[in-house]
N, C-alpha and C positions, 0 to 999 in steps of 0.2 A: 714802484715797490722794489725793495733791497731782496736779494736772494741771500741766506745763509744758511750754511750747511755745518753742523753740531757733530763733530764725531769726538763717538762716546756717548753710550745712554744709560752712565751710571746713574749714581742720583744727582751728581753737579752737571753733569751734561741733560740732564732732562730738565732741571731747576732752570740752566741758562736756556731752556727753549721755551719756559711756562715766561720766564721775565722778561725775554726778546718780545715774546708774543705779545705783551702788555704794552710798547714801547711806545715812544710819542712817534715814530714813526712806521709805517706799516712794512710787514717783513712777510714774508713765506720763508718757511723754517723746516730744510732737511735735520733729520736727526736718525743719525747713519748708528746703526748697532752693531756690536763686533758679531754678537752671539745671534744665527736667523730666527731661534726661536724666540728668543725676547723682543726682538722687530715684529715677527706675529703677533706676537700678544700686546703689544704698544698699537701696530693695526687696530687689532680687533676690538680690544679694548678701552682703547685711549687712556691708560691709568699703567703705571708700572709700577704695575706691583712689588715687581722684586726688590726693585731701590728707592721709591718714590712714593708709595701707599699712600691713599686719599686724595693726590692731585690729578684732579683731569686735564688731558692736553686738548687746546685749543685744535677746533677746524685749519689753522694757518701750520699747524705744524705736521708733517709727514714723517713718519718712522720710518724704515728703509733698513734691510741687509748689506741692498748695494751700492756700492763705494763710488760707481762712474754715475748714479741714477741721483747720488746723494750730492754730488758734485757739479753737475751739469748746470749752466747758467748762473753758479754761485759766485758774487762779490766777492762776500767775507766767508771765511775758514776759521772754524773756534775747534781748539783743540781739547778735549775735555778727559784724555784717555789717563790713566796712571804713565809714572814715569819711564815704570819697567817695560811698557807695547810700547811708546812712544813712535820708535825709530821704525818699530815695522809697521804700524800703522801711517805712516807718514810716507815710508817708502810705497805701500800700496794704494796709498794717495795719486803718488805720485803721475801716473800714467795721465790723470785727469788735471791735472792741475794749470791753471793759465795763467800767462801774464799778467792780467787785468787782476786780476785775485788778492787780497791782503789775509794777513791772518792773524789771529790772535789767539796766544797759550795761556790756556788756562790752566794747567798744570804745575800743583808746587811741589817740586819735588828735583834731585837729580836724577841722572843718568848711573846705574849701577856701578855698572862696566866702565865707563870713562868719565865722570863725576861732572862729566857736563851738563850744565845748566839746558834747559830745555829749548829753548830760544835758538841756541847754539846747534842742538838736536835738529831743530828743525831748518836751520837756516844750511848743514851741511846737505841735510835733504835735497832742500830745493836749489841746491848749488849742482844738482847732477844733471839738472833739467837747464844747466847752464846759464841759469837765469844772472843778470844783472842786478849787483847791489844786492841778495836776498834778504837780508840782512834786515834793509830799510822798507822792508816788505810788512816785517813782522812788529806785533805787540806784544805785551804781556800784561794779562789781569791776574790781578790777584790783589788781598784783603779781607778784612774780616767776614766771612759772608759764610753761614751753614746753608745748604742746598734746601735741606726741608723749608727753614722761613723765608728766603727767597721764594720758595718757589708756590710758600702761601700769601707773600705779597708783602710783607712784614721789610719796611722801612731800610734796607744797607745800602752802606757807602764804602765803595773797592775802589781800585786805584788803574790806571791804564797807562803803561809805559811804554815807550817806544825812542826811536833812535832821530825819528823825523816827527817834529812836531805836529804840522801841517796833516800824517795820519791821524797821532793818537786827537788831534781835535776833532779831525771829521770822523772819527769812528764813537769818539765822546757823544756826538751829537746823537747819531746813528741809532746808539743803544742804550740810552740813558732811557729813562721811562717816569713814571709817577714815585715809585718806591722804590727804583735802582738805579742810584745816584753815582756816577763814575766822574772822579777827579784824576786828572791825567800830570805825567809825571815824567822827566828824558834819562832817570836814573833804571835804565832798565836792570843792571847788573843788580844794584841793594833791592830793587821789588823782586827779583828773581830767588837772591838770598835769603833774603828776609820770609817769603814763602813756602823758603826748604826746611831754614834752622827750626821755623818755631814748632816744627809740627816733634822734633826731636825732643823737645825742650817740654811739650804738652805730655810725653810718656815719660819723663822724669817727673813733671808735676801729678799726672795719674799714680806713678808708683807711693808717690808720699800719700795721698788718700786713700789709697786700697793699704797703705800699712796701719791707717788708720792716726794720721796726723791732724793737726789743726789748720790755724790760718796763717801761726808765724813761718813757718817752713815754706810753705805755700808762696807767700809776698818774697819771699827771700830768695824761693828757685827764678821765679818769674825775671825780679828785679836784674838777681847775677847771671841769668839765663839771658839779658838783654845784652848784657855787657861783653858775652859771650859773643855772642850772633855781631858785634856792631865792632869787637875786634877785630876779627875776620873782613867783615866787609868791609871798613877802612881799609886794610891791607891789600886788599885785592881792587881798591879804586872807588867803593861804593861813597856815596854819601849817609854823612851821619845823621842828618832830619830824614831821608828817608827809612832810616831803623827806629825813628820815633815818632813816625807818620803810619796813616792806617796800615800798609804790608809790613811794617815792624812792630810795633806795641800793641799798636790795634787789633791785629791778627794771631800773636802772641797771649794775651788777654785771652780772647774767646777761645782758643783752642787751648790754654792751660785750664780754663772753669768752667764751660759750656759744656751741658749734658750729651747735646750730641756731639760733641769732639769726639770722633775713632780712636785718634792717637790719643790722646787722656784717657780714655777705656782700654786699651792695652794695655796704657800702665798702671792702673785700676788693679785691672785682674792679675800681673808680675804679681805688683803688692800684696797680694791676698796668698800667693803664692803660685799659681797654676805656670803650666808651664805655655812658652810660646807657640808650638804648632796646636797646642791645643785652644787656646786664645782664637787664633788666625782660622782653623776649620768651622770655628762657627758664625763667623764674620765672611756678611755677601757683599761689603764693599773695602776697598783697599785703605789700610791707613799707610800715611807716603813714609811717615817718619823709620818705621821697619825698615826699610830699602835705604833712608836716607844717610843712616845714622854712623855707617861703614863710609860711604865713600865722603861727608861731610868730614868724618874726624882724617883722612888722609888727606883732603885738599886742608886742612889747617896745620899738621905734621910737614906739609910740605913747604908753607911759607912759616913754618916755627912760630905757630901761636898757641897755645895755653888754649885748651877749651875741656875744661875737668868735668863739666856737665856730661858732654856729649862723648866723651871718655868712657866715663858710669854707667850711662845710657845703651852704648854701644857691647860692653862688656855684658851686662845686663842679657841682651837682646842674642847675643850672639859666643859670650865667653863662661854660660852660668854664674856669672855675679850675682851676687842676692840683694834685691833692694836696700834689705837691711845696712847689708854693709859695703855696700855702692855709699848711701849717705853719710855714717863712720869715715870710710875714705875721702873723703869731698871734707867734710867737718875736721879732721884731722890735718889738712892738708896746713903748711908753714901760714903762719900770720902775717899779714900784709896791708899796705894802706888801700883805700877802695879804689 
């Protein structure tokens, strides 16, 4: 039996311990919580309620406050936290953490403060523990996959990248199940991007429906929003079938249309007009694209690429832009071939 250990028990960190639980192979499944009282009540109750309502966790899965109890005996490390704990959760990892261990980020999002890809995040982590190669230690999941229908059993297929193939196969095996289907992938750098941009791109497509638009805007953010995301990750080394493969279109898709997308309900409610901390006070789980949308548009300033989306988005979010005329400026902008 595989030991894994889940830190993070928002809703995708508890969704990946209902789907582990399911898996073709057998698991005992730490699932470490930042917050002690939400670990009580995931004890007590086996349901968590606060991000997860109506699913029960399996007998295999153990809630936990702490971090050395969540850790001990674990293979695998899945990281499920926002992007903004990352580093410190990772550093308080760290004490526990062993050579034998692999890990896998599930996390799409950057790093605020240094616009690092997460992977990165955690690979300088485990470089303090002097570890060899950490690098070739780690994976990254990500793809289209909402937490609630995962974690009702409901049919996704996400993507698992890695730097050594030899991991992402045998962790493919590992955790693959009846209904959570992982095809594996060595373009870590485009699953990593492709995972940050589209969540950017889902609150520019929210703002067009909270202004109360149709479907042609809609098709058109998405499409130029791809084109967007896939300049970038060219330039920085990505491949181009992986921004058209599940962590790019695919993941793109459901987070510009899917009801439960967070970031499309941000920008929902922009649209409508409200403002952002009042958006974000009634929201108990994190949308990544808020945090993203700053240091995304400075790592493309810095290799000089065009991205008037996330521009809009970012101004929006952070400069009083008004949706209105966020889309004005973007529709305005010089005519050009596609």
């Amino acid at each position: 039996m595989t030991r894994i250990a889940i830190l993070g028990a928002g809703s995708w960190g508890t969704a990946l311990s209902v789907a582990l639980s399911r898996a073709r192979k057998l698991h005992e499944i730490s699932l470490w919580a930042r917050n002690a009282e939400l670990a009580a009540t995931l004890q007590r109750q086996r349901e968590n309620t606060t991000y997860l309502k109506g699913v029960r966790l399996l007998d295999s899965i153990h809630p936990t406050h702490d971090m050395k109890k969540a850790l001990t005996g674990a293979h695998i490390v899945i990281g499920a936290i926002p992007s903004v704990h990352a580093r410190a959760v990772y550093t308080q990892a760290l004490p526990s953490i062993t050579k034998e261990m692999v890990f896998v980020s599930a996390t799409k999002g950057l790093e605020p403060e240094t616009h690092l890809r997460m992977s990165l995040v955690l690979a300088q982590v485990l470089a303090k523990a002097r570890a060899a190669e950490p690098s070739r230690r780690i994976t990254v999941l990500s793809g289209p996959s909402f937490a609630t229908e995962v974690a009702r059993g409901e049919p996704t297929a996400v993507v698992l990248a890695a730097q050594d193939p030899s991991l992402s196969a045998l962790l493919q095996e590992e955790l693959s199940g009846p209904s959570f289907r992982l095809y594996i992938n060595d373009d870590v750098l485009g699953v990593e991007l492709a995972g940050a941009m589209k969540n950017v791109m889902a609150i520019a497509a929210g703002a067009c429906q909270g202004l109360g638009l149709g479907s042609n805007p809609l098709a058109a953010l998405i499409t130029r929003g791809l084109a967007e995301m896939m300049r970038l990750a060219a330039v920085l080394g990505a491949r181009p079938e992986t921004l058209s493969g599940l962590a790019g279109l695919g993941d793109l898709v459901l987070t510009c249309t899917g009801a439960l997308s967070r970031n499309r309900h941000v920008g929902m409610e922009l649209g409508k007009g409200r403002r952002l901390p009042e958006i974000l006070a009634e929201m108990h789980m994190v949308a990544e694209g808020v945090d993203t949308a700053a240091p995304l548009l400075a790592l493309a300033r810095e290799h000089g690429i065009e991205m008037p989306i996330t521009e809009q988005v970012d101004a929006i979010l952070h400069r009083g832009q008004s949706p209105k005329d966020a889309i004005r400026e973007i529709m305005d902008r010089p005519l050009k071939r596609e």
